[in-house]
C-alpha positions as CSV (number, residue, x, y, z in Angstrom):
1,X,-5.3,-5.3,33.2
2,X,-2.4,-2.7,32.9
3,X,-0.4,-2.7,29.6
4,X,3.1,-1.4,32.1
5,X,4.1,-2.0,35.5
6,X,6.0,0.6,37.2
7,X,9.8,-0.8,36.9
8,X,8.8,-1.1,32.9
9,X,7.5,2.3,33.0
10,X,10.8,3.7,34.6
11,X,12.7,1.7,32.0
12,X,10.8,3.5,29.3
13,X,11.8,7.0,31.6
14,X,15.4,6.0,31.6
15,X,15.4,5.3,27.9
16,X,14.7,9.1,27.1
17,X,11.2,7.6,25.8
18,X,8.3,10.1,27.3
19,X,5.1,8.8,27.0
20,X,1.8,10.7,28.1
21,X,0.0,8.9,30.9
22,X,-3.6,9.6,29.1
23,X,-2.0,7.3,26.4
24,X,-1.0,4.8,28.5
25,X,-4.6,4.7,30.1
26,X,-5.9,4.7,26.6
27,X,-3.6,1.3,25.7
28,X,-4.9,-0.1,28.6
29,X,-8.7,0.0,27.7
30,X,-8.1,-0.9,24.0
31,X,-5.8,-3.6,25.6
32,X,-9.0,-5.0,27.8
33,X,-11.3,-4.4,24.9
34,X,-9.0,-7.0,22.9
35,X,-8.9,-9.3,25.9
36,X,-12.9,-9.6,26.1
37,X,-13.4,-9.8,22.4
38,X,-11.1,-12.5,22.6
39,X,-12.3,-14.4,25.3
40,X,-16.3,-14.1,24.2
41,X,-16.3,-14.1,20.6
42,X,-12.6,-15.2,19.6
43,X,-13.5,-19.2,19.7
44,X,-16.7,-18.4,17.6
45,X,-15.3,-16.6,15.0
46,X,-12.2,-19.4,14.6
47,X,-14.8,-21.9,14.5
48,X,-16.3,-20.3,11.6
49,X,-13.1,-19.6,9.8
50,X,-11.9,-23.3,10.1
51,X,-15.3,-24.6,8.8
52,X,-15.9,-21.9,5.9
53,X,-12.3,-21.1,5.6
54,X,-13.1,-17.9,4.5
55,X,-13.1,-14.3,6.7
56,X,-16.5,-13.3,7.1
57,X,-17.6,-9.8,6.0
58,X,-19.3,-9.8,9.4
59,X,-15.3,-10.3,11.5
60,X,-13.5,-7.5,9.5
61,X,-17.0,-5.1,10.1
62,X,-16.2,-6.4,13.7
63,X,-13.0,-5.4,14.0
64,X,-13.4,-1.9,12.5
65,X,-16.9,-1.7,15.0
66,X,-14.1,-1.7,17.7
67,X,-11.5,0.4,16.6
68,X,-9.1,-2.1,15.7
69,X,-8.1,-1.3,12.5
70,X,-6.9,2.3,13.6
71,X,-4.4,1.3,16.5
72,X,-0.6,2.4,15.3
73,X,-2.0,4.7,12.4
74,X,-1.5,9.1,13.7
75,X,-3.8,10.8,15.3
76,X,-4.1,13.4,13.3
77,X,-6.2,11.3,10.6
78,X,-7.7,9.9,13.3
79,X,-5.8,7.0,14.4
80,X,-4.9,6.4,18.5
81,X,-1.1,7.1,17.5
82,X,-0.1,4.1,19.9
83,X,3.4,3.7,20.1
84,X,5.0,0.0,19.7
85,X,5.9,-0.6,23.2
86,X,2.1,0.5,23.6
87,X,0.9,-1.5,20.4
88,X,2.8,-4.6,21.5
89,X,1.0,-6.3,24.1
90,X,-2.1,-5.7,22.2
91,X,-1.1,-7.5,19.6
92,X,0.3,-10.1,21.9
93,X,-3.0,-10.2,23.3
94,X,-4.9,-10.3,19.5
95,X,-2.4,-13.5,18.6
96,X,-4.3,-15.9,21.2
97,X,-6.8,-16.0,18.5
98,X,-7.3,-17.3,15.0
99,X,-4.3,-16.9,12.9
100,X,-6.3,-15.2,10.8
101,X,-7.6,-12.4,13.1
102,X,-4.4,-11.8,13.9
103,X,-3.2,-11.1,10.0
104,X,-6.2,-8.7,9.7
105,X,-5.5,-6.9,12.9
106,X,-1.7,-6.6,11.6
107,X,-2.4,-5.6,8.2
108,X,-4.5,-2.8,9.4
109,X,-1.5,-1.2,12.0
110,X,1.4,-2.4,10.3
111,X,1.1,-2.4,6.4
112,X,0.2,1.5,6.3
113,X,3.6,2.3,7.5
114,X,4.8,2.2,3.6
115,X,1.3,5.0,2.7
116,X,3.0,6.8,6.0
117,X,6.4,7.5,3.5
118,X,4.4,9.0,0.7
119,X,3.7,12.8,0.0
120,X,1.5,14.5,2.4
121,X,-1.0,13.9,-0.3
122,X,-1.1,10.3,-0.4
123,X,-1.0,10.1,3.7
124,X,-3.9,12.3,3.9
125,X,-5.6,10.5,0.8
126,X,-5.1,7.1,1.8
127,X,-4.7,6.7,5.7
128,X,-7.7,8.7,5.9
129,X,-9.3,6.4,4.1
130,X,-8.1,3.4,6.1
131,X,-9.4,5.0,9.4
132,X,-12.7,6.4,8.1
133,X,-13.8,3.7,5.6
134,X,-11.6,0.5,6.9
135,X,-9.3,0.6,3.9
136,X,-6.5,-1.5,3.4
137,X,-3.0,-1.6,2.2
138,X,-0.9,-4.3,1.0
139,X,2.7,-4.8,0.3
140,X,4.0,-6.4,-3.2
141,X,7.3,-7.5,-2.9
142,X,7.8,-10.9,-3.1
143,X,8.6,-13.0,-6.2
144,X,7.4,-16.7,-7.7
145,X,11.4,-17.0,-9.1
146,X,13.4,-14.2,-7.4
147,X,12.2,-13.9,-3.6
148,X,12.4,-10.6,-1.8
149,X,15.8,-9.4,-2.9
150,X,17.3,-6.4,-4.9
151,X,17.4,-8.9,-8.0
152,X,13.7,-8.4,-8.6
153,X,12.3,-8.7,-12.2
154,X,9.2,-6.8,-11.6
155,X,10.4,-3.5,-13.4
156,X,9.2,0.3,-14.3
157,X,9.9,2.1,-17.2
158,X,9.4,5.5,-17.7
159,X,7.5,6.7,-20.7
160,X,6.1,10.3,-21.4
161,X,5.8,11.4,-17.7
162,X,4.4,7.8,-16.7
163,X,6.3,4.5,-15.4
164,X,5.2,1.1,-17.5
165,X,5.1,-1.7,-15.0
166,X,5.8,-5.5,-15.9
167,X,6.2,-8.8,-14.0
168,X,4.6,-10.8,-11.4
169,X,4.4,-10.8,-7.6
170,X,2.9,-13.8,-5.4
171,X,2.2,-14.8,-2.1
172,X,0.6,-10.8,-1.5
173,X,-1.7,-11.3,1.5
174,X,-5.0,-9.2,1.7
175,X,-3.9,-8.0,-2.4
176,X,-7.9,-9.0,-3.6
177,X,-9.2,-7.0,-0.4
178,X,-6.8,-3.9,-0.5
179,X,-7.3,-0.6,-1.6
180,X,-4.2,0.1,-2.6
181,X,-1.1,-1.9,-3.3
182,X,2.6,-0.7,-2.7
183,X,4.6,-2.3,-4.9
184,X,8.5,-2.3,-5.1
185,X,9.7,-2.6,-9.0
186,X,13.2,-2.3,-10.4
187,X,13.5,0.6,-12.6
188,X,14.6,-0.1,-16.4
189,X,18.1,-0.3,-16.2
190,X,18.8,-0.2,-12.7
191,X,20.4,-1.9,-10.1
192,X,21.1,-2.8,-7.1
193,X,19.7,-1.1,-4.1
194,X,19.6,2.3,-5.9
195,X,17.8,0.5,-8.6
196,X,14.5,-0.3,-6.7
197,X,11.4,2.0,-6.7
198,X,8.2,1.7,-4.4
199,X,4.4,2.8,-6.2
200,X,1.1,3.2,-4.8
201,X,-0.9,1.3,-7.0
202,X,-4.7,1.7,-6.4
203,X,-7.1,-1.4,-6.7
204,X,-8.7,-2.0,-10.1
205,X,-5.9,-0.2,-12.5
206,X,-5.6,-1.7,-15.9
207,X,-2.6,-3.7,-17.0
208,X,-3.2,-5.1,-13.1
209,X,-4.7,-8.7,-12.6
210,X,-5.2,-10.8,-9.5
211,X,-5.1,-14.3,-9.2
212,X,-6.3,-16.6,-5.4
213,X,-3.6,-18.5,-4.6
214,X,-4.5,-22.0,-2.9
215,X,-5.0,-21.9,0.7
216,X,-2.1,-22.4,3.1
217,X,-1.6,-25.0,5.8
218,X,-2.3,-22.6,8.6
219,X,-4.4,-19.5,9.0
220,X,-7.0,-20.4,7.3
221,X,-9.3,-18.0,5.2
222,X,-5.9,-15.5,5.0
223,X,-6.0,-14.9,1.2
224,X,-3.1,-14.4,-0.8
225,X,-2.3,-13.4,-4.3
226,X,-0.5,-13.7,-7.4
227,X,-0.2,-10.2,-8.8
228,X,0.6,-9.7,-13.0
229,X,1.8,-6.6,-14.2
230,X,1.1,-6.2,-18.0
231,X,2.1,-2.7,-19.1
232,X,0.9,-1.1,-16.2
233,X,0.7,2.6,-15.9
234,X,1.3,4.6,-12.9
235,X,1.8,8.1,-12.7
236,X,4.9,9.9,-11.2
237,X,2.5,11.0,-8.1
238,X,2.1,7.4,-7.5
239,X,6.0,6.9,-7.1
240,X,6.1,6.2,-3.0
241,X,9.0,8.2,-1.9
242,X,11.9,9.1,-3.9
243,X,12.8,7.3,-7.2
244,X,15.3,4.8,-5.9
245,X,14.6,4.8,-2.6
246,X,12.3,2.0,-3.0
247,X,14.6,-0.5,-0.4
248,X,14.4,2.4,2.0
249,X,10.6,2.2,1.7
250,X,10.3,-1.9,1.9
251,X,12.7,-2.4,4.9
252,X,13.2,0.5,7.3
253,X,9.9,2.3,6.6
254,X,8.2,-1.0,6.6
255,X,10.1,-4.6,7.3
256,X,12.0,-3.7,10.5
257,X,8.8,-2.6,12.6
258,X,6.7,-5.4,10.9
259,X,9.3,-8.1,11.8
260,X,9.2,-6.9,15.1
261,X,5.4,-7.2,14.8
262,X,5.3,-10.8,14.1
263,X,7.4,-11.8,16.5
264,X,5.3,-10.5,18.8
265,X,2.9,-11.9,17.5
266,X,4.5,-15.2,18.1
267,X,4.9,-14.4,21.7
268,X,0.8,-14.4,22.0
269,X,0.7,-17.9,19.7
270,X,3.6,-19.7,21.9
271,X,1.6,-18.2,25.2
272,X,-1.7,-19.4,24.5
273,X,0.0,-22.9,23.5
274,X,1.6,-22.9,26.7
275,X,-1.6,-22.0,28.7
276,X,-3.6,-24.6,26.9
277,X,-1.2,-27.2,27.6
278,X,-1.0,-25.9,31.7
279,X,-4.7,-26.8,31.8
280,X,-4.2,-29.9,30.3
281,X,-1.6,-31.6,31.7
282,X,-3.5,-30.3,35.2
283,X,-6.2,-32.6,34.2
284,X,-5.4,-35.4,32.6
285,X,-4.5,-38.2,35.0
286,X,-2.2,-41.3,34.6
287,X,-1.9,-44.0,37.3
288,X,-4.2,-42.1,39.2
289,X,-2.1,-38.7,39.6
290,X,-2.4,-35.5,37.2
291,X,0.7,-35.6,34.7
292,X,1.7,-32.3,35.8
293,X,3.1,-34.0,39.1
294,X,5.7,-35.7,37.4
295,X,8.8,-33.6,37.0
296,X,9.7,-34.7,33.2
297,X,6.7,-32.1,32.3
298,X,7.0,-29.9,35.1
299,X,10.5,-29.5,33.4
300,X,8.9,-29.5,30.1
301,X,6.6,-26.8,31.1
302,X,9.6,-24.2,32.9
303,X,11.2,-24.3,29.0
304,X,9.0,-23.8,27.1
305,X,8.0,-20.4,29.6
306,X,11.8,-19.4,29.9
307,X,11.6,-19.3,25.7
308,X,8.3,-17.0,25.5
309,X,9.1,-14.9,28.1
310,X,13.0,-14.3,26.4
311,X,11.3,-13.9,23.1
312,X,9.2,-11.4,24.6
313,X,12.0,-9.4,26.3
314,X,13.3,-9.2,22.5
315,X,10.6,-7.7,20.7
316,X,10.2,-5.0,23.9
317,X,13.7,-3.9,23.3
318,X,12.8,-3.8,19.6
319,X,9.3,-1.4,20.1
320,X,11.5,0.6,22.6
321,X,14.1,1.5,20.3
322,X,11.9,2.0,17.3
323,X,9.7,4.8,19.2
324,X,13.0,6.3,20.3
325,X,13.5,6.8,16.4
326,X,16.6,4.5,15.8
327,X,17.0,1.8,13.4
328,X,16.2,-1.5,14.6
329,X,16.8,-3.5,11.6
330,X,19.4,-5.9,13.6
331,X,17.1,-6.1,16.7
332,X,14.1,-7.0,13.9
333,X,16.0,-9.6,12.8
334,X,17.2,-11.1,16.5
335,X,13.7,-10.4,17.4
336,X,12.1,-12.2,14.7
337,X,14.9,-15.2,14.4
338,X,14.3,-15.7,17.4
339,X,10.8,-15.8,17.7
340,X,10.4,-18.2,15.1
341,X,12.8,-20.9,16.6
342,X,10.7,-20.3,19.7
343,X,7.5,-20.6,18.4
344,X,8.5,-23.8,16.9
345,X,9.8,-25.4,19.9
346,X,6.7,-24.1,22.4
347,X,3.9,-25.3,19.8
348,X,6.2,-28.4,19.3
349,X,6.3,-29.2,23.5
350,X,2.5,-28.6,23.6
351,X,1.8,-31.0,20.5
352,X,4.1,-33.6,22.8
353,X,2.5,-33.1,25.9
354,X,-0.9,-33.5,24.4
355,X,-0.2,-36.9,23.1
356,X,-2.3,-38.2,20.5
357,X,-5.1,-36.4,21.6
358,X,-3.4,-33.3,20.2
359,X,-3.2,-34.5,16.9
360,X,-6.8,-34.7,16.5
361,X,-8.5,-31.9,14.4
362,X,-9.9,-29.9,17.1
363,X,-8.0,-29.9,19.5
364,X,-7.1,-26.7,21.4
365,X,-2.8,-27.0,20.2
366,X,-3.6,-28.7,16.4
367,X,-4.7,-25.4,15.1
368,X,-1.8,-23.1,16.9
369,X,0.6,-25.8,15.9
370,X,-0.4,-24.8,11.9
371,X,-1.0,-21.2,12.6
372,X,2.6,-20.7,14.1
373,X,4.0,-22.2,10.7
374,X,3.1,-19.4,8.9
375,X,5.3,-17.0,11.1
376,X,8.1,-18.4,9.4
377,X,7.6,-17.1,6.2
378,X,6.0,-13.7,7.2
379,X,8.5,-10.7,6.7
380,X,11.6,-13.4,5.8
381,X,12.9,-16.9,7.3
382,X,15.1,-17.7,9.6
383,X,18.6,-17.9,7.2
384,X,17.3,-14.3,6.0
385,X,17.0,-13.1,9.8
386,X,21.0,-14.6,10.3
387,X,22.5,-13.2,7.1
388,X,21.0,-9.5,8.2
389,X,22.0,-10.3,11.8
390,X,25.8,-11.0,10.4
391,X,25.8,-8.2,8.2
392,X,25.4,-5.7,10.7
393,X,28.0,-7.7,13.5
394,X,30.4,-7.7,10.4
395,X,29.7,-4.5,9.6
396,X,30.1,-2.6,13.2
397,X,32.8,-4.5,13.2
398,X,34.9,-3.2,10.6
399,X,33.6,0.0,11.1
400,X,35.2,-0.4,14.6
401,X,38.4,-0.8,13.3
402,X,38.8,1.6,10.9
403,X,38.1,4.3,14.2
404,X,40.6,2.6,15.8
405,X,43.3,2.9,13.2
406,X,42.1,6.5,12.9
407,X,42.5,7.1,16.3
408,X,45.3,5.0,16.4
């Protein structure tokens, strides 16, 4: 199976994007190495996870046995280097299975991108450490009262050479089996944008406590966190990146690519809904004729493909124009609001189409239907997808004008 045609490799040619053949090859076998890990071992391993709903130390040894923890990381610490319009159908691809196989596979090539802004210090430390030993990163920015804006409480103070960290972060996925957590704290006094810092934060510091959070409704065994900060200490070579520039760090170093991410990720959800309900509706017979003769599904059926295959069109735009180096924060934001209306409506259509049957704990849409919930929340909703969407349009837009008065 071939990651890119020929007209979608001459699209990547007349976008200025060169990418080395061997590479593409190389996509290509990682891709088919997903595909048959998926299809022999993928229903096994959700099986377990929905029973024990835990992840087994055995699945993440699995997926670090097969290299799948080192996909998007540089190659000089080892990593394949794949580029996202390589990355991405392997990830649409991982998404057919367990939710939670998915969230492991995109923690491992996705978080590291906020290590990737550090010194070249912390890169060699840490992302050397996630490709040799399996490490992993997580990201601490949400808040229990204050969200994921620049009003965060969490805040750093500096004292004699070191920063004092206090508040509380929640909902941090993979926090108890991280390495090393980025966090983004507001430093004393600050505000605004300016006002945010990111720290590396290694696992195990004093002053740092970690509480399970309760399960969620979908991708089951995921575990998230609440994350206390009681007069913390961190060092000034823990600050990530510049002091201030901790909003660069969270959302073009890290939340554009990773929005993009899961609404690929989407794409593989809503598609293997869609290819479940094909067999169904193939098979099951009323009045003595399969349902899929009757045009009310067969219509059914074309809409729910014209939404995934859209969505997917999206997120390629989004990979090609991150690995031509541009900022993709509005196309994130399309990408991902779409996706998430899409994945709604697709998992929606399947759990219709199944009937009651569907319902029924089991059954090969009930799980996808909870999984795709979570897609929601990851990396912002869909009102925070539409305000940055509006921002920008309003944005270009006056910028527009004052070049037109200027040129007048």
């Amino acid at each position: 199976m071939s990651i890119l045609n020929a007209s979608e490799r001459d699209a990547i040619q007349l976008n200025h994007l060169a990418i080395d053949q061997d590479l593409i090859q190389r996509a290509n076998e990682i891709r088919n190495r997903v595909i048959q890990f998926r299809e022999e071992e993928g229903k096994d391993w959700a099986e377990r996870i929905e029973r024990t709903e835990t992840l087994p130390k055995e699945l993440w040894d699995r997926m670090r046995e097969l290299g799948f923890h080192k996909l998007t990381q540089p190659k000089w610490v080892g990593g394949e280097g794949l580029p996202l319009t390589l990355y991405f159908p392997i990830l649409e691809e991982i998404a057919h299975c367990h939710g939670s196989i998915r969230m492991i596979f995109h923690a491992y090539n996705s978080i590291w991108r906020t290590v990737g802004q550090g010194t070249k210090e912390q890169q060699e430390y840490w992302l050397k450490k996630l490709v040799d030993e399996g490490s992993l990163v997580a990201f601490a920015l949400t808040e229990p009262d204050n969200g994921t804006g620049i009003d965060l409480r969490t805040t750093a103070t500096p004292e004699n050479g070191k920063f004092i960290l206090n508040g509380r972060k929640h909902l941090i996925t993979f926090a108890e089996e991280a390495g090393v957590i980025a966090v983004i704290a507001k430093m004393e006094g600050g505000a605004g944008r300016g006002g945010l810092t990111a720290f590396l934060i290694p696992q195990g510091r004093a002053g740092m406590k970690l509480e399970p959070m309760p399960h969620m409704m979908g991708d089951k065994g995921c575990s998230h966190a609440v994350i206390t900060f009681e007069n913390c200490e961190v060092s000034e070579d823990e600050v990530l990146g510049e002091i201030g520039e901790g909003f660069g760090v969270a959302v073009r170093g890290f939340l554009d690519q990773s929005r993009a991410c899961i609404a690929q990720s989407a794409v593989g959800l809503a598609q293997e809904a869609l290819d479940a309900t094909i067999h169904f509706v193939r098979h099951r017979t009323t009045f003595g004729k399969a349902i899929a003769s009757r045009q009310a599904i067969q219509m059914r059926l074309a809409e729910m493909q014209i939404a995934v295959q859209g969505a997917r069109l999206l997120c390629l735009d989004a990979a090609r124009k991150y690995d031509l180096g541009q900022d993709i924060s509005l196309e994130a934001s399309i990408a991902k609001g779409n996706a998430i209306r899409m994945v709604g409506e697709v998992t929606d259509g399947a759990l219709s189409l199944f009937g009651g049957i569907g319902y029924a704990v089991g059954s090969p849409v009930e799980r996808l239907y909870r999984d795709a919930r979570s897609l929601w929340f990851e990396e912002g909703t869909a009102e925070m997808q539409k305000m940055t969407i509006a921002e920008a349009l309003l944005t270009n837009a006056r910028r527009r004008e004052r070049e037109e008065k200027k040129n007048g």
